[in-house]
C-alpha positions as CSV (number, residue, x, y, z in Angstrom):
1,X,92.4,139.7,122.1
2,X,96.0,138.7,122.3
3,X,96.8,135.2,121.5
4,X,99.7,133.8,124.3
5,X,102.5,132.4,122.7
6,X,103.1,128.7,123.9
7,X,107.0,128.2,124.4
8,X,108.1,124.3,125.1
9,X,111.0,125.4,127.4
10,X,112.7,122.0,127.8
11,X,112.5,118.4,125.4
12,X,113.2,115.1,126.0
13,X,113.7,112.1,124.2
14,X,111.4,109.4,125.2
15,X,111.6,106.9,122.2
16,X,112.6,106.9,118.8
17,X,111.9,104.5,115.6
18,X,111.9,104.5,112.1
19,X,108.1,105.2,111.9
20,X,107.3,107.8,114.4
21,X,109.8,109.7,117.6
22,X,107.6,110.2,120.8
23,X,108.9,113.2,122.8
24,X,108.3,115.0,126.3
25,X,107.8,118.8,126.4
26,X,107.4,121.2,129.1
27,X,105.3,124.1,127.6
28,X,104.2,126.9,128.9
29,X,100.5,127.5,129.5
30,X,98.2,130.3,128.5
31,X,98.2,130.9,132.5
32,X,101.6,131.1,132.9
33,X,102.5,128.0,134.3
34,X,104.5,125.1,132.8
35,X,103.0,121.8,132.0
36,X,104.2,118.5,130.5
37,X,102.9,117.3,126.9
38,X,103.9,114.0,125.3
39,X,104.5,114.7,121.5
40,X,104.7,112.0,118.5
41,X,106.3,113.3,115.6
42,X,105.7,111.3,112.8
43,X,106.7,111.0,109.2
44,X,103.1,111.9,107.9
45,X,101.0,110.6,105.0
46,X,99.5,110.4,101.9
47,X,96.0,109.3,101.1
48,X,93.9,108.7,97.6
49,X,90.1,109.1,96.8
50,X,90.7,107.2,93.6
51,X,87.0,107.7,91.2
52,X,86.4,106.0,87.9
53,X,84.4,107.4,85.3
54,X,81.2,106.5,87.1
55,X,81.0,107.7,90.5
56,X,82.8,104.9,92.5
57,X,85.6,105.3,94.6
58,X,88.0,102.4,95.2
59,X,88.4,101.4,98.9
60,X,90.7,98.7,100.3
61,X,90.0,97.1,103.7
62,X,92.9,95.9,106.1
63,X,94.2,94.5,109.5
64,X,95.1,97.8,112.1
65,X,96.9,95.8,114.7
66,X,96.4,98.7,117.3
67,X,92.4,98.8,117.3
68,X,92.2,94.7,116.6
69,X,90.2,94.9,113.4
70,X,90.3,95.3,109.7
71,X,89.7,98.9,108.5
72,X,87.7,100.2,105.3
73,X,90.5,102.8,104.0
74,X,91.4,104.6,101.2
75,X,94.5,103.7,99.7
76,X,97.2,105.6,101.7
77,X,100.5,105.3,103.1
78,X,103.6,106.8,104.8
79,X,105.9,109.4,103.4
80,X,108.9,107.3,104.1
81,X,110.7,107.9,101.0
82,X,113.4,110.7,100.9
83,X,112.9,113.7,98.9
84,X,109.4,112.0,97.2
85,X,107.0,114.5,96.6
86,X,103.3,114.3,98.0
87,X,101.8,113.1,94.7
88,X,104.5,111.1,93.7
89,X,103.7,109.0,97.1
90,X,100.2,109.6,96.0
91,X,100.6,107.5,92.9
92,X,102.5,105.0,94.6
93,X,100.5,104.1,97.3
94,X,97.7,103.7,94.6
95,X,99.4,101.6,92.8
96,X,100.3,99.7,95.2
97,X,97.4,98.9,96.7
98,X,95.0,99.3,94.8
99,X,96.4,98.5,91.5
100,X,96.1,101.8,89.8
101,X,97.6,104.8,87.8
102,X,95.6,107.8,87.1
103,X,95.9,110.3,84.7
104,X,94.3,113.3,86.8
105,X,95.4,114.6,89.9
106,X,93.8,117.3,92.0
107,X,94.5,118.2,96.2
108,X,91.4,117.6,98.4
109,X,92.1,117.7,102.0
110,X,95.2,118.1,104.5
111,X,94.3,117.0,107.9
112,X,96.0,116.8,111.2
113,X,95.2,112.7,112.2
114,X,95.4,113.5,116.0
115,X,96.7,117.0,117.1
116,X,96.1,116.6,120.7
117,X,99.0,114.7,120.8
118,X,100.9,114.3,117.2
119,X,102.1,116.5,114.4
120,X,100.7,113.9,112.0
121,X,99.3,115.3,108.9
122,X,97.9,113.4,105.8
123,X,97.2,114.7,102.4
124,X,94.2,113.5,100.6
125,X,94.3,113.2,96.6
126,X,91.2,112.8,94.0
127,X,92.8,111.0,91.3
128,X,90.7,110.1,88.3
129,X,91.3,108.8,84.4
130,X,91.8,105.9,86.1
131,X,93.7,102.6,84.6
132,X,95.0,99.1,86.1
133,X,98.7,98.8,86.7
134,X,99.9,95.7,84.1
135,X,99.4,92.4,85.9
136,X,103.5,92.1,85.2
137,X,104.1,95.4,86.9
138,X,101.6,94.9,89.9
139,X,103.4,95.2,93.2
140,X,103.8,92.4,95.5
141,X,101.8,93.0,98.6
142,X,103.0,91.8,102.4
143,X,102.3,91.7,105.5
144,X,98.9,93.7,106.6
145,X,98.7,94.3,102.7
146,X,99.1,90.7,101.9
147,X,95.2,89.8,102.4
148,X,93.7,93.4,101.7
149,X,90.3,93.4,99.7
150,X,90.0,95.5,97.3
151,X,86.2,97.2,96.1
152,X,84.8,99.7,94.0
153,X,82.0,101.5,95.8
154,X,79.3,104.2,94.8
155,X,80.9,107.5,96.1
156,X,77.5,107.9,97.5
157,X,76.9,104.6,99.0
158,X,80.7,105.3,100.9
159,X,79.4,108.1,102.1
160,X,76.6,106.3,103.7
161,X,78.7,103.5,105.2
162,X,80.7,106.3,107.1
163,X,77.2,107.4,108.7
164,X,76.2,103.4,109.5
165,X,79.5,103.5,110.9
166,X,80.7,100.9,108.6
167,X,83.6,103.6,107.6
168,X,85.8,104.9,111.1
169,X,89.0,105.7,109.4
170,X,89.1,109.5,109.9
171,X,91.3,109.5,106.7
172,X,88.6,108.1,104.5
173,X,85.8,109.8,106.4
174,X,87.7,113.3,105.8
175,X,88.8,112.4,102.0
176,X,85.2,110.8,101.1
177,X,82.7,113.3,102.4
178,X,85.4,116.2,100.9
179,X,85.0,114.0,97.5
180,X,81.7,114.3,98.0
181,X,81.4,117.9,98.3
182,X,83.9,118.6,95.8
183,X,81.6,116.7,93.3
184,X,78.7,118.4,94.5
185,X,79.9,121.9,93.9
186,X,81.0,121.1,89.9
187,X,84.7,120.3,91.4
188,X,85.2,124.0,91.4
189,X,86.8,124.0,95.0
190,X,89.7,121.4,94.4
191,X,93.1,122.9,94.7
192,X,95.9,121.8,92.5
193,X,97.8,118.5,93.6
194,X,101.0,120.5,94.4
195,X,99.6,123.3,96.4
196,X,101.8,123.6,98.9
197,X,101.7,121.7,102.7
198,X,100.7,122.4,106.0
């Protein structure tokens, strides 16, 4: 079977911010006719499943402003620095949020966040050899990040809050049950931490 090539025939500009660019595009359908798609094109992410010598992941939990509550998470972030590479942005998102360096650093996951709608993509890390960042060196949080809490959880037990439903962030959910797996199976299915992106 021939796939039909999708063409977006005509753009336009519908908003545009230093986070994320929302666009409309007329595309043609796999019937032949046109139809209109709103697009968000955003900067894209990085995400860490951080795991200590004993099976526990480190989660952070936050205010989302857009679904009113505070989040369990992994520690994650935007790629909003210019020319930083994934796991350097790795490594500083995990430090600062979660206090952190590690030593190891190994690619789990890429996902697309929401592709019915956004090019979005996150990359989720398993970083281990784990050690805090120096109290004088710790980064000074703000904002959303200003309150986050900070716990060490049983990669197991995290695995169980996402199916209580204590754990909706589809970043964790994808990076912890892929930790999970990756554990399971002797780690012999992680890819190296610069393989390259989607």
């Amino acid at each position: 079977m021939t796939s039909f090539q999708h063409e977006t025939r005509s753009r336009v500009a519908k908003y545009e911010g230093p986070i994320f660019s929302v666009f409309t595009d007329e595309v043609t359908m796999s019937n032949g006719r046109t139809a209109q798609r709103d697009v968000v094109q955003n900067k894209g992410a990085v995400g860490v499943v951080a795991l200590d010598e004993v099976g526990r992941v480190v989660l952070i939990k936050q205010y989302r402003h857009a679904v009113g509550q505070r989040l369990w998470e992994l520690p994650a972030g935007l790629r909003d620095v210019q020319g930083e590479g994934l796991e350097v942005a790795a490594a500083r998102e995990l430090a600062e949020e979660a206090d952190l360096r590690a030593g190891r650093w190994h690619l789990l996951i890429d996902l697309y966040t929401s592709p019915g709608f956004a090019d979005e993509t996150i990359r989720i890390f398993l970083a281990r050899e784990l050690t805090p960042v120096r109290e004088d060196e710790r980064y000074e949080r703000t904002d959303e990040e200003a309150d986050l809490e900070i716990a060490w959880i049983d990669l197991d037990e995290a695995v169980a809050m996402i199916s209580r439903g204590e754990i909706t962030n589809a970043a964790a959910v994808g990076g912890l049950l892929a930790a999970a797996r990756a554990r399971d199976e002797g780690w012999a299915t992680l890819r190296p931490a610069d393989t390259p992106a989607i």
